[in-house]
C-alpha positions in Angstrom: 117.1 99.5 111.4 113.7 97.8 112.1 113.6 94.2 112.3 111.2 94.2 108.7 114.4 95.4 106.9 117.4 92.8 108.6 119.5 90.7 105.5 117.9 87.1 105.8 120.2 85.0 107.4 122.7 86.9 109.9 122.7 87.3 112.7 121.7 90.2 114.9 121.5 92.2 118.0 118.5 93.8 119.2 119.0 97.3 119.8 116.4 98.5 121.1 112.1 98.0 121.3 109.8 101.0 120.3 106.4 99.5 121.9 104.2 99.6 125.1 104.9 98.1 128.3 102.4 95.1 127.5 104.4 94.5 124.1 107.5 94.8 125.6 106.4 92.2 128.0 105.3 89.8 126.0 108.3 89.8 123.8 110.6 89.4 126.7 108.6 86.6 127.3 109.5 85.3 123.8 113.2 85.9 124.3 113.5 89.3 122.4 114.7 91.9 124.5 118.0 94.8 124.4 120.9 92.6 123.7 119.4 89.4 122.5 120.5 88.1 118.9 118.2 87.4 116.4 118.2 85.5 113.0 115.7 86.5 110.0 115.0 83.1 108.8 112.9 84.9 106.1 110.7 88.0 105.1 107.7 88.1 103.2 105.4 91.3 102.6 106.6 92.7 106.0 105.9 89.3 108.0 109.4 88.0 109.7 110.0 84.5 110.6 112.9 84.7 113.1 115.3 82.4 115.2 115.8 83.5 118.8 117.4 81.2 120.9 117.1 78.2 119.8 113.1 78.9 118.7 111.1 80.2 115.4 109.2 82.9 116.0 106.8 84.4 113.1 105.7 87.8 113.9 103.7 90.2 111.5 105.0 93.6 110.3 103.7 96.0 113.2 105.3 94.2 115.4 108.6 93.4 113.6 108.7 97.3 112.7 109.1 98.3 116.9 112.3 95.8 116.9 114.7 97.9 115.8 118.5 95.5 115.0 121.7 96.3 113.9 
């Protein structure tokens, strides 16, 4: 399931990203890559706050709609 639609507060593993390279990139960079867990801190109108590692992260709903969880 995309990251937009993850239960607020448990935790997850990243499946798999739907993006271009440069996205990709950049959110390796961030810490969100195949494998890596991820914790919705909340979700409002498609924009996801997120705990990865031991960081927030806000990212909007295009972005949070290539991170696909489960």
């Amino acid at each position: 399931m995309p990251l937009v639609f993850a239960p607020v507060g448990q935790e997850m593993k990243v499946v798999k990203i739907v993006s271009d390279d440069k996205t990709k990139k950049h959110l390796a960079n961030l810490g969100i890559l195949s494998g890596a867990t991820i914790t919705v801190v909340s979700s409002t109108g498609g924009n996801v706050v997120c705990i990865v590692k031991d960081g927030r992260l806000a990212l909007d709903r295009n972005v949070s709609m290539h991170i696909f969880v489960a």
